[in-house]
C-alpha positions in Angstrom: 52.4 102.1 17.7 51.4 101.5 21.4 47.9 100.7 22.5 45.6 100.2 25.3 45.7 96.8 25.3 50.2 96.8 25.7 48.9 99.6 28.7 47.2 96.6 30.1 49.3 94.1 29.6 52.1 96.3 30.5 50.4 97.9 34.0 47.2 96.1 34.4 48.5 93.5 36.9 49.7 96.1 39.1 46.7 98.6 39.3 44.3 95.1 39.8 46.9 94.4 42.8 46.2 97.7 44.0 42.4 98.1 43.6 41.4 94.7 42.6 38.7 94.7 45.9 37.2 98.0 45.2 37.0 97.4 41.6 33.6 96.8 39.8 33.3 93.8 37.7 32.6 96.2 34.8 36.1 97.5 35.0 37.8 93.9 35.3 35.8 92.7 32.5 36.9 95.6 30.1 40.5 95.4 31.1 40.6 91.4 30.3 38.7 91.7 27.3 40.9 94.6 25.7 44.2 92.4 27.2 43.1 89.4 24.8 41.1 90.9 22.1 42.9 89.7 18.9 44.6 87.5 20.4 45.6 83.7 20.4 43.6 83.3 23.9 40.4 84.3 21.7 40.7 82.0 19.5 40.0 82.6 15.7 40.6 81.3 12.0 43.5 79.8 9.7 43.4 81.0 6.1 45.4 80.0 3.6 46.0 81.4 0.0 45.7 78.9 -2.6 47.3 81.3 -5.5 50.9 81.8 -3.6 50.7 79.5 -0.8 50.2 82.5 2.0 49.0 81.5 5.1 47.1 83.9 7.7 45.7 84.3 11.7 43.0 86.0 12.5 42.1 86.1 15.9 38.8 86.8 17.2 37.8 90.8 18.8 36.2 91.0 22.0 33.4 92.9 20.7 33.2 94.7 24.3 31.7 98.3 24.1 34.6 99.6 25.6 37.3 98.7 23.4 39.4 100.7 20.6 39.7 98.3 18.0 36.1 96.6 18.6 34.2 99.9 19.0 35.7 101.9 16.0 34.6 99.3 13.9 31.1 99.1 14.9 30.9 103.0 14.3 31.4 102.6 11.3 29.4 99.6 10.6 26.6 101.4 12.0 26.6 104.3 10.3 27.0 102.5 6.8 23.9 100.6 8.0 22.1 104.0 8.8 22.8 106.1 5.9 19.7 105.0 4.3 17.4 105.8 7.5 16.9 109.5 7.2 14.3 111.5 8.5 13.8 114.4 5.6 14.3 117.4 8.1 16.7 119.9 9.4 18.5 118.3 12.7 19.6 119.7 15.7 22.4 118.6 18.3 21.2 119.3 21.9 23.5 118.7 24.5 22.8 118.3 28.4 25.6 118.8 30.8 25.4 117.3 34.5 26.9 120.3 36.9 30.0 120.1 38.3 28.8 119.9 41.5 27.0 116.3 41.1 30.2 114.5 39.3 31.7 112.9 42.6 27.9 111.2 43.4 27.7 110.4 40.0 31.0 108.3 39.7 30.1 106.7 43.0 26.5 105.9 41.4 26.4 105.5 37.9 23.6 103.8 37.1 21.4 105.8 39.0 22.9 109.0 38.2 23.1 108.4 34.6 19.8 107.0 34.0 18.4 110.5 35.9 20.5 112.8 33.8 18.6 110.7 31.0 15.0 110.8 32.5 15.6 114.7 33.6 16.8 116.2 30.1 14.6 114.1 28.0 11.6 115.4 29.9 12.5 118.9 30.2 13.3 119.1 26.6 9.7 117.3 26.0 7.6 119.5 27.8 9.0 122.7 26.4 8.8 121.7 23.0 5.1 121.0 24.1 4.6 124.4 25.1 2.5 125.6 22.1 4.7 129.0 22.9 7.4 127.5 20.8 6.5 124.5 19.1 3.5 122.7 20.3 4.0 119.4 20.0 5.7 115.8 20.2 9.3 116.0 19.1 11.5 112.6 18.3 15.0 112.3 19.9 18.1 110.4 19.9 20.0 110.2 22.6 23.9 109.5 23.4 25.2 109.6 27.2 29.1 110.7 26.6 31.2 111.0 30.3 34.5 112.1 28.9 36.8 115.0 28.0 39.2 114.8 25.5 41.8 114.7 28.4 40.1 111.6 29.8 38.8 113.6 32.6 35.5 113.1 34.0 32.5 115.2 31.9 29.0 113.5 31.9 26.9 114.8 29.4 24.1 113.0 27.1 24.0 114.3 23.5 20.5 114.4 21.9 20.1 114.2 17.7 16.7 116.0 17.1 14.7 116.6 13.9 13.8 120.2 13.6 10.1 120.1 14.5 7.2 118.3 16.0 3.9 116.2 15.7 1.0 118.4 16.8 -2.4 117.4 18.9 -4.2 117.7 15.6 -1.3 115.6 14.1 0.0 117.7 12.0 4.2 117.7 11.3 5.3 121.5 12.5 8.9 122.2 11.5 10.9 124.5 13.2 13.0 127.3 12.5 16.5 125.8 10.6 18.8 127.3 12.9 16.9 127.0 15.9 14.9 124.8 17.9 14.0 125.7 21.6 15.3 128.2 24.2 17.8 126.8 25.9 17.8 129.0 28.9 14.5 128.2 29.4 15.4 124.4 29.1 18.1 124.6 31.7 16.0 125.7 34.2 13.1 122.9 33.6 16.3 120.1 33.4 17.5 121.8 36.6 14.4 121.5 38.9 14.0 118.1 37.8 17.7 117.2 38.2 16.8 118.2 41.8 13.3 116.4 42.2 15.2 113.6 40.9 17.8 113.3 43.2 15.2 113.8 46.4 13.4 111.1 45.5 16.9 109.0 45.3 17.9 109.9 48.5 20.6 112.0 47.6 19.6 115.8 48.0 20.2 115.9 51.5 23.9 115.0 51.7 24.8 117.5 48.5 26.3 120.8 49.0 22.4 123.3 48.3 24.8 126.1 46.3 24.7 123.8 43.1 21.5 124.8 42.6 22.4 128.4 42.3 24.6 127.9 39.5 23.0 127.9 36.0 23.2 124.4 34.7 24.9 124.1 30.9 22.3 123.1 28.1 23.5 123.8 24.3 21.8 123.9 21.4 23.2 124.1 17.2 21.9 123.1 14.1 24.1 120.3 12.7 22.3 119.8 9.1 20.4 117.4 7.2 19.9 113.6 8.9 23.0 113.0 6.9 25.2 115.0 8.6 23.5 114.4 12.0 24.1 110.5 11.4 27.7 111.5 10.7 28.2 114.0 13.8 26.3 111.2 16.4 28.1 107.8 14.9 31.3 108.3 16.7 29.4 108.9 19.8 27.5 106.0 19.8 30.6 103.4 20.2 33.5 105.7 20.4 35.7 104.8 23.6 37.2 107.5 25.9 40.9 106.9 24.3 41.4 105.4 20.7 44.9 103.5 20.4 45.9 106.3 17.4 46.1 109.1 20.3 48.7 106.9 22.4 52.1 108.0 21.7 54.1 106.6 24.5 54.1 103.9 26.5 57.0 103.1 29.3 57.4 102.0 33.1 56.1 105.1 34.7 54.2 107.2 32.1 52.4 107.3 29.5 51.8 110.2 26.9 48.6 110.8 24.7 47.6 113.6 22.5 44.1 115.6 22.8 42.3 118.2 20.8 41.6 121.5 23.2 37.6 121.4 22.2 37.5 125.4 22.4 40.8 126.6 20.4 41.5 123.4 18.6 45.2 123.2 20.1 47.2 120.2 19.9 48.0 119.0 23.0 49.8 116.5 25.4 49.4 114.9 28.2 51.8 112.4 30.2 50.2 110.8 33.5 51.5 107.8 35.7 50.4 104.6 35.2 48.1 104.5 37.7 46.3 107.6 37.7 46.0 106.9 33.1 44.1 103.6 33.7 42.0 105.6 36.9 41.0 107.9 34.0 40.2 105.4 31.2 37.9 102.9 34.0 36.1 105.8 35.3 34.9 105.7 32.0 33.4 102.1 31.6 29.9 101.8 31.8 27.8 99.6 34.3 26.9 96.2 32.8 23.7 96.3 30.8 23.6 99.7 31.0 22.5 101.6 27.3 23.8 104.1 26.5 22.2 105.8 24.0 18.2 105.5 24.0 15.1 106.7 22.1 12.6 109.4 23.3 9.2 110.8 21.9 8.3 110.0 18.4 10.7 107.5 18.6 10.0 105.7 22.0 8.7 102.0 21.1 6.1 103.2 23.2 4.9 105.5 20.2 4.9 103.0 17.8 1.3 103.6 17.0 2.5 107.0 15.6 4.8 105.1 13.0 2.2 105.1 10.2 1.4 108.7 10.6 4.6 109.7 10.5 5.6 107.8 7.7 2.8 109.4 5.7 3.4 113.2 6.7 7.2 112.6 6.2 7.5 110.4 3.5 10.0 108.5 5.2 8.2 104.8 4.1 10.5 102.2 6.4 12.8 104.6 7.5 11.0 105.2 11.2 10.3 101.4 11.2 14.0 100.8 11.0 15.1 103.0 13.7 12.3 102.0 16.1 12.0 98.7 16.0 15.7 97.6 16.2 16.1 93.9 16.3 18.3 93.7 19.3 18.9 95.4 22.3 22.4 98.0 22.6 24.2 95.6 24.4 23.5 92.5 21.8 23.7 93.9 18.5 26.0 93.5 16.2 26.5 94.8 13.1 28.2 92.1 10.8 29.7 92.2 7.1 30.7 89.1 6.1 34.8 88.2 6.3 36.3 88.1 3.5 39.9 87.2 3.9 42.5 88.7 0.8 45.6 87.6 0.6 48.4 90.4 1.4 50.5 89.3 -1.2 48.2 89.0 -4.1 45.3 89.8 -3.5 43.4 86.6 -3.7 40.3 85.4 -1.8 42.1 83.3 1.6 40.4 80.1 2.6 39.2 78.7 5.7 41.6 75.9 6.8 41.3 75.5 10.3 40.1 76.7 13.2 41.6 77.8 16.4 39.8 77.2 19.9 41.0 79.9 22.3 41.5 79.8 26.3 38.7 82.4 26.5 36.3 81.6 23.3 33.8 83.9 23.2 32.4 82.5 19.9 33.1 83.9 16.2 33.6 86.6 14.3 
């Protein structure tokens, strides 16, 4: 089966020919990185099976954020890691769309634009859930910025895993309704105004068409479960990539063709784009260096660590909050490791290390 690393290979040289002066370092990096990753020019490990004499490769993964094979498998690392950290309370996904209007700037300034979709829908989401009219307190969030459709078209949104309730003034845990949370016209409008505030003070406001903030901007709200199913639902956000290699169907000298989910109907679809414009799509998608991409608000801000005791008593949750609060590395570093255990395809026997291979671009085991 094709992947994005043969699109690479296959195209890459050309579009960096093309664009290779107006192209961040971000997108060079990721393209290099999923070129190589598994590869000899990694470097990697010889093992060799002592029962039947097998010998295997393995070749080092790039481990950038942005790649198919090294992002599935942290998803999954992580939420086998996080199973056990469960808040016991309803959840709620909350989802913040950036209007249609601001996606050009944004793609010409992601950093700033991103980190302001954060800062605006995180606050407005605070300070109505402060309002004592609705719940009357501190709430804890999750959040996950997300930038694509399923078509690999441009779509910035930030995804927000909530526990249903809050911690009042008098500290006292309030729990929401199970089915819903806040109002989320009313939301809108707050994330709105300070979309807007935002961008003045950024310099932008000026040079944007004024209609956008006519338009109603798109907030959404469901109830998504216990923390078990909300761990499930926001794992795949957290390192998915904007294409997995299992969509790619075909791969040739002037197109390629990938399959998508239609997120209203469900309908399978298809889509076959040009060289050029498919890797446009996928970059567009690749994240400033250093920049995190999913963050912690309220409750569970390491600015409100003082809070971690309380919580733990009037949930119950013993080390769960300390786990998820306090993580030991930053987005960017972390990595979540099992040991490798190497088993022979033949039969099935533990492989041992017998050599080690130093690559043309080492970037140091696993």
């Amino acid at each position: 089966m094709p992947e994005l690393a043969d699109i690479f290979r296959r195209h890459g040289q050309e579009y960096r020919s093309k664009f290779g002066d107006r192209m961040p370092y971000s997108h060079l990096k990721a393209m290099e990185d999923i070129e190589n990753c598994r590869t000899e020019s990694m470097g990697g490990h010889v093992y060799l099976c002592d029962q039947c004499g097998e010998t295997r490769y393995s070749y080092h993964s790039c481990k950038n954020r942005h790649c198919p094979k090294c992002g599935n498998d942290s998803a999954d690392l992580w939420l086998k890691a996080q199973m056990g950290l469960l808040l016991p309370e309803n959840y709620f996904l909350i989802t913040f769309t950036l209007p249609a209007g601001l996606r050009e700037l944004a793609r010409s300034n992601q950093k700033l634009v991103y980190d302001l979709l954060f800062t605006a829908s995180s606050e407005a989401l605070k300070k109505l859930a402060a309002d004592p009219k609705f719940l009357g307190g501190r709430i804890a969030m999750i959040g996950v910025l997300h930038t694509w459709g399923r078509d690999l078209s441009y779509h910035p949104h930030v995804h927000y895993i909530v526990p249903g309730g809050c911690l009042s003034p008098d500290d006292m845990w309030l729990a929401s309704g199970k089915k819903f949370f806040v109002p989320v016209r009313a939301v809108s409008i707050i994330f709105r105004a300070k979309l807007r505030d935002g961008l003045e003070k950024l310099g932008f406001l000026g040079s944007l068409d004024q209609k956008i903030w006519k338009k109603p901007v798109v907030v959404h709200s469901k109830p998504v479960g216990d923390g078990e199913a909300a761990l499930k639902y926001l794992a795949p956000y957290v390192y998915r990539v904007a294409l997995s290699n299992n969509r790619i169907e075909h791969v040739t000298d002037t197109s390629i063709t990938f399959r998508y989910r239609e997120s209203d109907s469900g309908v399978l679809r298809r889509m076959t784009l040009a060289p050029m414009e498919f890797i446009r799509r996928f970059l567009q998608h690749v994240l400033p260096n250093g920049f995190h991409k999913f963050r912690y608000y309220g409750l569970l801000s390491p600015s409100n660590r003082k809070n971690l005791d309380l919580l733990q008593k009037v949930l119950t949750t013993n080390s769960v909050l300390e786990a998820i609060l306090c993580p030991s590395q930053s987005e960017e570093t972390e990595q979540l490791q099992e040991p490798e255990t190497i088993l022979c395809p033949h039969c099935g026997s533990t492989m041992r290390l017998i050599k080690t291979i130093r690559g043309s671009r080492t970037r140091g085991p696993p």
